[in-house]
Backbone as numpy.savetxt, mean C-alpha at the origin, in Angstrom:
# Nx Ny Nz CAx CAy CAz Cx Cy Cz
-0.09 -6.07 10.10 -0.77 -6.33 8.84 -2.04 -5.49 8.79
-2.28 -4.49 7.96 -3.80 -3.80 7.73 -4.76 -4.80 7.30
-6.07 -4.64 7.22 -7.18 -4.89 7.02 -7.48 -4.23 5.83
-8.18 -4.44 4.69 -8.53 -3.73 3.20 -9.91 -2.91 4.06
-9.33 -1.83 3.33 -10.51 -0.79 3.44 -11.17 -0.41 1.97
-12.23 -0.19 2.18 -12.86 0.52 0.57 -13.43 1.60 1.16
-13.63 2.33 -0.40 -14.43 3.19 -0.58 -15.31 2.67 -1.57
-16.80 3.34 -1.46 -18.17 3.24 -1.93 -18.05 4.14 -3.38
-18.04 3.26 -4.54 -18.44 4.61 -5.63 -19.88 3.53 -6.06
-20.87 4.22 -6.59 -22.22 3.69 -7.29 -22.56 4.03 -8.53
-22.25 3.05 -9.67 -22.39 3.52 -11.21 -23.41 3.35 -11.56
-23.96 4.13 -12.43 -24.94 3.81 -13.10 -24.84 3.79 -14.79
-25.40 2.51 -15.69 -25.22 2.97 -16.52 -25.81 4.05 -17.68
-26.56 4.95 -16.59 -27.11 6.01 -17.41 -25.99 6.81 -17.23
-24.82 6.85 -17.40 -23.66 7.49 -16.89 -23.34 8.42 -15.52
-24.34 8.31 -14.58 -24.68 9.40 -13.24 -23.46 8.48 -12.67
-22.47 9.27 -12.15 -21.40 8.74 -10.84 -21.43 9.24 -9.42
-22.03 8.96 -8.85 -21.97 9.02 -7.38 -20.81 8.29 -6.46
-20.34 9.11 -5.63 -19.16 8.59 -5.07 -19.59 8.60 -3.44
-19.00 7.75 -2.57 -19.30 7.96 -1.20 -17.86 7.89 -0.54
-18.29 7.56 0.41 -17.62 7.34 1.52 -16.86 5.98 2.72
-15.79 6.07 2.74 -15.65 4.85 3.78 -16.63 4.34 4.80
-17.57 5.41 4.99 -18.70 5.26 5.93 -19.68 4.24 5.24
-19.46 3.39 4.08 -20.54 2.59 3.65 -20.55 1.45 4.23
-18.94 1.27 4.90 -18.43 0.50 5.81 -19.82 0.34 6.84
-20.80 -1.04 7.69 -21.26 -1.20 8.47 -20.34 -1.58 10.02
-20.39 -0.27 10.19 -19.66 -0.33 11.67 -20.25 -0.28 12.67
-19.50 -1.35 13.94 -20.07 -1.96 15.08 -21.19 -2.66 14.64
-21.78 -3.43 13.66 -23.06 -3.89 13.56 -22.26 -5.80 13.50
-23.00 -6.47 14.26 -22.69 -8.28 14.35 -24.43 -8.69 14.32
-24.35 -9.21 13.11 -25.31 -10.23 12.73 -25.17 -11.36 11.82
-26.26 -12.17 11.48 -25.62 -13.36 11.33 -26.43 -13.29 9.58
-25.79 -13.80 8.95 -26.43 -13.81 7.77 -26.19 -15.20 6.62
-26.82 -15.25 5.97 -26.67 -16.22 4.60 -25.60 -16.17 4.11
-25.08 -16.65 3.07 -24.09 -16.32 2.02 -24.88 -16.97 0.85
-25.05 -15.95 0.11 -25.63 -16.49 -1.19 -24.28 -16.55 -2.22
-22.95 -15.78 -2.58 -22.12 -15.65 -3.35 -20.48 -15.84 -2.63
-19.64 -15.97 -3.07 -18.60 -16.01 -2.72 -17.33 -16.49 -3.94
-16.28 -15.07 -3.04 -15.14 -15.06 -4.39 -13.91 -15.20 -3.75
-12.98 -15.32 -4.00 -11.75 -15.07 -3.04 -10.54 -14.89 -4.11
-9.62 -13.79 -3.55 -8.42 -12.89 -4.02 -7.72 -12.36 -2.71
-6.13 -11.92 -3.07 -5.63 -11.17 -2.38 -5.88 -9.96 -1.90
-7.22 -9.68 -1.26 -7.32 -7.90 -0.85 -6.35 -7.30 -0.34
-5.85 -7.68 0.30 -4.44 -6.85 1.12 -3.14 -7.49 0.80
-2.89 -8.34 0.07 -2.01 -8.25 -1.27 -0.62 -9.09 -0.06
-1.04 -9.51 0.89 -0.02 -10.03 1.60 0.24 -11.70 0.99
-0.35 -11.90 0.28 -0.20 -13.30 -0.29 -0.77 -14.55 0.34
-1.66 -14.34 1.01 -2.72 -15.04 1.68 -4.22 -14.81 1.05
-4.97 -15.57 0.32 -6.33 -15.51 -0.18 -7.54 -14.52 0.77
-8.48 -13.80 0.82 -9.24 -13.42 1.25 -10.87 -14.24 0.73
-11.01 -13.49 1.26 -12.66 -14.20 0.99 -13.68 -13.12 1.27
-14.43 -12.93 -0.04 -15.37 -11.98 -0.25 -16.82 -12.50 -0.55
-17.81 -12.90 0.53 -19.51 -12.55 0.72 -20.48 -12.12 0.11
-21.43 -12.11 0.28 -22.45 -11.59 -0.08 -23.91 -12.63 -0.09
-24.87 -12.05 0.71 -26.21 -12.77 0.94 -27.03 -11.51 0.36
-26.70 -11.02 -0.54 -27.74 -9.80 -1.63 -28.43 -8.99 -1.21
-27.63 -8.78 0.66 -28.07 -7.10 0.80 -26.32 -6.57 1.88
-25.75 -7.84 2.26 -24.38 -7.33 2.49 -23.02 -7.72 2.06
-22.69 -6.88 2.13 -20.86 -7.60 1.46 -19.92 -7.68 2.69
-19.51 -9.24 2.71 -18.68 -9.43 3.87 -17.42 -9.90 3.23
-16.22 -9.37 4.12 -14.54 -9.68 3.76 -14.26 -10.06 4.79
-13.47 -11.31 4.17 -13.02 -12.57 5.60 -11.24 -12.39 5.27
-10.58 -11.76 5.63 -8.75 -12.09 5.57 -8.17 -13.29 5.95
-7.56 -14.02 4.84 -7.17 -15.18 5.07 -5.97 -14.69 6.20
-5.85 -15.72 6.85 -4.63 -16.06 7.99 -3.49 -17.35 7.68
-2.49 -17.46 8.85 -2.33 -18.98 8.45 -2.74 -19.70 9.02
-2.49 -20.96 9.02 -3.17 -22.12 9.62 -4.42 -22.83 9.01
-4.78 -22.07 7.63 -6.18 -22.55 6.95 -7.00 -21.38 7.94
-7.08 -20.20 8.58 -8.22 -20.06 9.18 -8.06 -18.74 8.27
-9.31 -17.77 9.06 -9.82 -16.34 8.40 -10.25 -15.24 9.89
-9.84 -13.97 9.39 -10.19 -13.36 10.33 -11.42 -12.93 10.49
-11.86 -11.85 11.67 -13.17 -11.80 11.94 -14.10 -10.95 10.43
-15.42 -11.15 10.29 -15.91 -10.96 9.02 -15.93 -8.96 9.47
-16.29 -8.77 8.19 -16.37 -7.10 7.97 -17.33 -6.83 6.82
-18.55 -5.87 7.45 -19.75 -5.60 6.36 -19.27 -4.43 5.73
-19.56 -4.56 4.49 -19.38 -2.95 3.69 -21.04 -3.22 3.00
-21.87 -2.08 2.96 -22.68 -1.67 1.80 -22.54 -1.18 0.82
-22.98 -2.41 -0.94 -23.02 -2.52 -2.10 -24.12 -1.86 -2.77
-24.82 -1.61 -2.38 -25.76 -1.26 -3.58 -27.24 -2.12 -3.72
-27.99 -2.43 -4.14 -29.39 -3.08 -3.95 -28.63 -4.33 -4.54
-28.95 -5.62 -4.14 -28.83 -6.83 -4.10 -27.64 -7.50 -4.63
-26.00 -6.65 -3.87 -25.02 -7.22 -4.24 -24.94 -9.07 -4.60
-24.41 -9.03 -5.87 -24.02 -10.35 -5.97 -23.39 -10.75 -7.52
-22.49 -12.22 -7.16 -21.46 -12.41 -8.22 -20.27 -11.30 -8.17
-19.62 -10.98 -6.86 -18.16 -10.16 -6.74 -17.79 -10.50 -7.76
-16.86 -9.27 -8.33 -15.77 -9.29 -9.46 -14.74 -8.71 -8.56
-13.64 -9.39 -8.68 -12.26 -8.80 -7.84 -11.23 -8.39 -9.51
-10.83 -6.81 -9.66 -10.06 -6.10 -10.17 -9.47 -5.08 -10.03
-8.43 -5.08 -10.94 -7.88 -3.59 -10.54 -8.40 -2.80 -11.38
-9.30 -1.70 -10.96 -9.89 -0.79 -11.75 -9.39 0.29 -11.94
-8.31 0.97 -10.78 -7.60 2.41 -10.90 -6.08 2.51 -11.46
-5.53 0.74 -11.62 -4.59 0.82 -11.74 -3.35 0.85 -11.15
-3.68 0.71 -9.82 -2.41 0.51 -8.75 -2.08 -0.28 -8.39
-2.59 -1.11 -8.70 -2.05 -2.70 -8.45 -2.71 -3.31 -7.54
-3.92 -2.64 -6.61 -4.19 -3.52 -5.48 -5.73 -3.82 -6.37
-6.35 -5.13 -5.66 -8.13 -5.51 -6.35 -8.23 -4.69 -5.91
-9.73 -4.46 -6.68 -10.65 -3.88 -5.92 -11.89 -4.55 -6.50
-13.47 -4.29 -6.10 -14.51 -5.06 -5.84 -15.74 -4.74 -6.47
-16.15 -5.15 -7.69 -17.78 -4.88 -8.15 -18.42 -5.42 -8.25
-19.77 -4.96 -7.80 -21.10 -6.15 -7.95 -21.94 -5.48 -8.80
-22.86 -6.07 -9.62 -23.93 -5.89 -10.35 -25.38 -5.87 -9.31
-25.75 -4.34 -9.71 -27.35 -4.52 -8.50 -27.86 -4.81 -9.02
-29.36 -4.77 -8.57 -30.82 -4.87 -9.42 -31.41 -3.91 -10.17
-31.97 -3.88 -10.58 -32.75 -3.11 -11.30 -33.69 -2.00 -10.57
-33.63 -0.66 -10.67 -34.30 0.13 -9.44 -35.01 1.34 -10.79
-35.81 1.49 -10.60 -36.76 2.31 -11.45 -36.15 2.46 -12.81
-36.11 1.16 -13.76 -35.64 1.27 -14.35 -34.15 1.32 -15.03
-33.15 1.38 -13.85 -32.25 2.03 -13.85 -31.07 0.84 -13.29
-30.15 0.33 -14.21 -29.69 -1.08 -13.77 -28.12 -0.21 -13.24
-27.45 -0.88 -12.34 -26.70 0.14 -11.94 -25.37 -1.06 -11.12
-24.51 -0.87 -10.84 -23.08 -1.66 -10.49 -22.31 -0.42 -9.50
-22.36 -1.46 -8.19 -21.17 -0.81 -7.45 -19.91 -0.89 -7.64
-18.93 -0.24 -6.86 -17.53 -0.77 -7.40 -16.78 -0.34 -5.27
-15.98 -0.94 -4.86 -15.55 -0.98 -3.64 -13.55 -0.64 -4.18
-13.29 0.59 -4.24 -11.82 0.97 -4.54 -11.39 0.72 -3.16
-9.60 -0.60 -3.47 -8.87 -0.85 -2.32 -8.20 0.39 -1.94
-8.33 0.82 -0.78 -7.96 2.35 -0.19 -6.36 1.61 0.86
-6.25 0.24 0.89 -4.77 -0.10 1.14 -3.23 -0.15 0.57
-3.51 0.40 -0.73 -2.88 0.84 -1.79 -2.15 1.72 -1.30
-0.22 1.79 -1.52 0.57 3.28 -1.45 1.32 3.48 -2.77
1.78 4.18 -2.63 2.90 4.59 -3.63 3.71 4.75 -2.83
5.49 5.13 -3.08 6.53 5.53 -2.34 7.18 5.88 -3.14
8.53 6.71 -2.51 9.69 7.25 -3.87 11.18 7.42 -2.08
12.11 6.56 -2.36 13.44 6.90 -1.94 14.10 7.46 -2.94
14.91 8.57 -1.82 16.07 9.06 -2.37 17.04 9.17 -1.74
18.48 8.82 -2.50 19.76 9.64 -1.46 20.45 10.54 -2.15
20.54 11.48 -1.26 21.36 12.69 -1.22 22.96 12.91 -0.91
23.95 13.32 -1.27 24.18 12.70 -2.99 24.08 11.78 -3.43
23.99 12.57 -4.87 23.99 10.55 -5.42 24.33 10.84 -6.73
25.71 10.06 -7.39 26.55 9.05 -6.20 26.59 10.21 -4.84
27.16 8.75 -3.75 27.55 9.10 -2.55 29.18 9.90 -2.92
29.56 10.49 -1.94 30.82 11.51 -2.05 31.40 10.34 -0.22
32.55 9.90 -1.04 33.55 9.48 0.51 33.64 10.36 1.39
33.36 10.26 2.81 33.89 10.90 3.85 32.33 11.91 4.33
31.44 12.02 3.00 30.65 12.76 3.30 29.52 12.05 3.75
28.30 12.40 4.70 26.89 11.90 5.09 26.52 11.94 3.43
25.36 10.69 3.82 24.43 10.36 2.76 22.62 10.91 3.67
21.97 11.41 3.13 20.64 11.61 3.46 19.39 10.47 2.64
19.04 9.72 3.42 18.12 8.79 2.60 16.73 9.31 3.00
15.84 9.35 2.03 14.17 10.28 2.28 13.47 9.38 1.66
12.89 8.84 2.36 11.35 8.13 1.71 10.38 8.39 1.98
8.66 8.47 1.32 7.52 8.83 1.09 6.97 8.16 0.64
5.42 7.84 1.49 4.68 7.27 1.04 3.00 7.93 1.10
2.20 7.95 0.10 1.04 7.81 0.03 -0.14 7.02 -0.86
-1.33 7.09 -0.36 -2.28 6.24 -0.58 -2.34 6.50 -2.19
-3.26 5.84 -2.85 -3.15 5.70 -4.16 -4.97 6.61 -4.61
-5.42 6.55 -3.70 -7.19 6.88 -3.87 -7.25 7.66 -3.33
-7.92 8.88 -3.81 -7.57 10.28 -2.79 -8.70 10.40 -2.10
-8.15 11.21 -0.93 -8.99 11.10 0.45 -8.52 9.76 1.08
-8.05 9.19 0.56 -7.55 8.02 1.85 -6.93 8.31 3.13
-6.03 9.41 2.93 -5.11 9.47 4.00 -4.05 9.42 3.97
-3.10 10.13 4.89 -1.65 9.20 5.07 -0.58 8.28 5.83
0.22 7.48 5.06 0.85 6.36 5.95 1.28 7.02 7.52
1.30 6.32 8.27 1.67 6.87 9.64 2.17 5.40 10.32
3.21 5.75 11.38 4.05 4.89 11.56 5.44 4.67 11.46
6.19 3.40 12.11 8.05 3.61 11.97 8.05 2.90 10.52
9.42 3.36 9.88 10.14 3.57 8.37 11.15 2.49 9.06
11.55 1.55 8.25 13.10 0.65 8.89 13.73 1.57 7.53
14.98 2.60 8.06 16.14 2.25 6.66 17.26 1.46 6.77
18.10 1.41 5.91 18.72 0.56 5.72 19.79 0.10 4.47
21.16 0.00 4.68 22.26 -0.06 3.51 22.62 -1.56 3.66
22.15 -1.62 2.59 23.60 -3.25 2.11 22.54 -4.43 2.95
21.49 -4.23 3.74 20.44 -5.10 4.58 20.81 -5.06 5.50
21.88 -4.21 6.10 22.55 -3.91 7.43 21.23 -4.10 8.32
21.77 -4.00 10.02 20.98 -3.53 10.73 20.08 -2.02 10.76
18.61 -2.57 10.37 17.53 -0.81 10.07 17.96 -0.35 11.35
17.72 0.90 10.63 17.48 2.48 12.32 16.03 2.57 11.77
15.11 2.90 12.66 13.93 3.34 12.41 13.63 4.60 12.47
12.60 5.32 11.80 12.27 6.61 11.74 10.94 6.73 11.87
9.81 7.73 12.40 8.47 7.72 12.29 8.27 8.89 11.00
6.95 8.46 10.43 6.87 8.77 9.18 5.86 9.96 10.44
6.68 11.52 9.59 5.25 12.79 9.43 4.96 13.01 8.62
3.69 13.22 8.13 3.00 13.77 7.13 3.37 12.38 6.11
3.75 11.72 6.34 3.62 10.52 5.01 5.33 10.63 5.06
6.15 11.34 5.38 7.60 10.95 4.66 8.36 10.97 6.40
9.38 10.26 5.89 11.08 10.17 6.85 12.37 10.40 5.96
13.36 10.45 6.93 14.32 10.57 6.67 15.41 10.33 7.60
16.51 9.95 7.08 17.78 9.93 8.20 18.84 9.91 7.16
20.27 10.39 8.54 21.64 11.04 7.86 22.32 9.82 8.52
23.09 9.29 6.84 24.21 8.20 7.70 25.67 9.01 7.41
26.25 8.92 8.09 27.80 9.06 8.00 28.83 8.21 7.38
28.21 7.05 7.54 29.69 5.96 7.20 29.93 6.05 5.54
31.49 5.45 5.78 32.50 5.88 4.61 32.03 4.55 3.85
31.19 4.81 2.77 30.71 3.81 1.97 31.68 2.76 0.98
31.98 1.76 0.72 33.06 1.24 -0.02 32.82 1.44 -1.28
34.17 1.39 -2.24 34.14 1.87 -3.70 32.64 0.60 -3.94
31.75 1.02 -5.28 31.09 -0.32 -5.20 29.26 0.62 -5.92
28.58 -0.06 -5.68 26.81 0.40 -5.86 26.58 -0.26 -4.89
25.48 0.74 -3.81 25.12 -0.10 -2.59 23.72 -0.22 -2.90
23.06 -1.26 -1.99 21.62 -1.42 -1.73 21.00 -0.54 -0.62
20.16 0.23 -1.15 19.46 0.94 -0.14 18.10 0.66 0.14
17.79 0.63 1.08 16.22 0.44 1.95 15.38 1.16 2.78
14.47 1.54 2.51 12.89 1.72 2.97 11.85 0.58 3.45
11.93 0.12 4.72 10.76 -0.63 4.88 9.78 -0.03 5.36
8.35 -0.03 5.48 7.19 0.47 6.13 6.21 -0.64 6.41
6.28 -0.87 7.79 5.23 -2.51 8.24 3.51 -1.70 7.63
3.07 -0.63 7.23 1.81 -0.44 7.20 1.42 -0.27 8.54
0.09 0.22 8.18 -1.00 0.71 9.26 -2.40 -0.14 9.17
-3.39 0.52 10.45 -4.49 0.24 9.94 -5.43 0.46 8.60
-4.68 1.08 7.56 -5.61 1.40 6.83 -4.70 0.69 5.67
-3.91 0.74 5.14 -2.86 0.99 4.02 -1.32 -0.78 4.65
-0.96 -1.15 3.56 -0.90 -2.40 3.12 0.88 -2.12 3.74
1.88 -2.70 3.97 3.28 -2.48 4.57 4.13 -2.50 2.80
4.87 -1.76 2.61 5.46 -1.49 1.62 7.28 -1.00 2.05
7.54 -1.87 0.79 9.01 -1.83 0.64 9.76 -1.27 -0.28
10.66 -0.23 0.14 11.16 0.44 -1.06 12.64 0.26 -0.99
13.31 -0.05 -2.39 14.64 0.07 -2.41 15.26 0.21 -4.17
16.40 0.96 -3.72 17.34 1.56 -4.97 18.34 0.95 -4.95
19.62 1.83 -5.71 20.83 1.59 -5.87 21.46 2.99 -5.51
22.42 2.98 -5.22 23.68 3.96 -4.70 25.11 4.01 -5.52
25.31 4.69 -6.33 27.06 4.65 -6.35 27.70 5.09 -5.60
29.04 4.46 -5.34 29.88 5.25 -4.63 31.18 4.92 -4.82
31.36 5.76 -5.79 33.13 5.99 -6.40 33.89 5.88 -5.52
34.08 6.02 -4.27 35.36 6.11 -3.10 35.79 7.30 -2.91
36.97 7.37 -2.84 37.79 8.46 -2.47 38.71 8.56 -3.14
38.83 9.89 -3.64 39.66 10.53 -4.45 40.65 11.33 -4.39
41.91 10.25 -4.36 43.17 11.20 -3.44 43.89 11.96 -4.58
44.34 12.98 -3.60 44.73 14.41 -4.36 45.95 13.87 -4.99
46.55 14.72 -6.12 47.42 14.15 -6.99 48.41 14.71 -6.08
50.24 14.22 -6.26 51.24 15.25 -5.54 52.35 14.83 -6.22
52.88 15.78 -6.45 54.62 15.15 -7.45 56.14 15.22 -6.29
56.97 14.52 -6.60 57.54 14.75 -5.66 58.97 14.60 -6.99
60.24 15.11 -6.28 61.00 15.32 -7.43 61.51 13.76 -7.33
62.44 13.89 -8.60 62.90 12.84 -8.88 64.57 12.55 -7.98
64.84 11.60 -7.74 66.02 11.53 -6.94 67.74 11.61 -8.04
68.20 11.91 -6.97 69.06 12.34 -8.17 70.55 11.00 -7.68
């Protein structure tokens, strides 16, 4: 299971956009702090609640677990006196993501925003398609992050026909692939892409449909008997 990562963008509404870095992330730092605010949503979209902080100078994310508990806390830096989280999707990919309203700084009233960088996209394909009897099928899946500069998925691919037993593949550069052989039955099959995720990026599941006409026996006349 990943952990939600963000990235740092800082709005202002004099329209200036400044963008940062995962580095807003406070790493290796353990201290103990207040909680003045608190929100809770799915950050990592596994269907377990999270829990999102703030004592109005850090933003802490707690990952729900089971058992009622939460995992260890994680500081990101918001902006001058994060508080009142808003959990949305702002880019459109479906995963939250996180804004606070700062203070007021020379004038200048201004709102962070924390984009979920656990977000992928994917695309399977098989080769042919329809499948051809007798012939290999090539199944190719790909995945990447949704926020650029994130990175890419890394890690084993389960594929998989009909929910059969997966073969696994390691994803390079973000994609896999593998060649099956077997003689597919007349029919539309189920095809599969699993990806458990990484440290950075959320486990994602991909699956299609397949035709496969059968086999197509050659015509032959034979005479008639006399």
């Amino acid at each position: 299971m990943s952990r939600p990562r963000y990235v740092l963008l800082l709005l202002t509404f004099a329209t200036t956009i400044k963008s940062g870095l995962p580095s807003s992330r406070i790493c290796c730092l353990s201290h103990s702090h207040s909680v003045a605010t608190i929100a809770a949503g799915g950050l990592n979209m596994d269907g377990i609640a999270d829990l999102v902080l703030s004592d109005g100078n850090v933003v802490t994310i707690m990952n729900g677990a089971s058992h009622r508990t939460f995992g260890r806390p994680r500081d990101y830096l918001a902006g001058d006196f994060p508080l009142t989280p808003l959990i949305v999707d702002l880019n459109g990919d479906g995963g939250p993501d996180l804004v606070f309203a700062n203070s007021e700084t020379n004038g200048v009233n201004t709102a962070t925003v924390l984009l979920n960088l656990g977000v992928t996209r994917g695309t399977l394909t098989a080769t042919p398609s329809p499948a051809v009897y007798g012939q290999p099928v090539l199944l190719s899946a790909s995945f990447a992050g949704t926020v650029a500069g994130s990175g890419l998925p890394s890690g084993p691919v389960d594929f998989s026909f009909d929910n059969d037993v997966p073969t696994p593949r390691i994803l390079q550069n973000g994609a896999a692939s593998i060649t099956d052989s077997q003689l597919l039955a007349v029919g539309t099959h189920s095809i599969q892409a699993s990806w458990v995720g990484d440290a950075t990026f959320n486990a994602h599941k991909l699956s299609a449909r397949l035709p496969s006409p059968g086999r197509t026996l050659p015509s032959t006349s034979r005479p008639l008997p006399r």
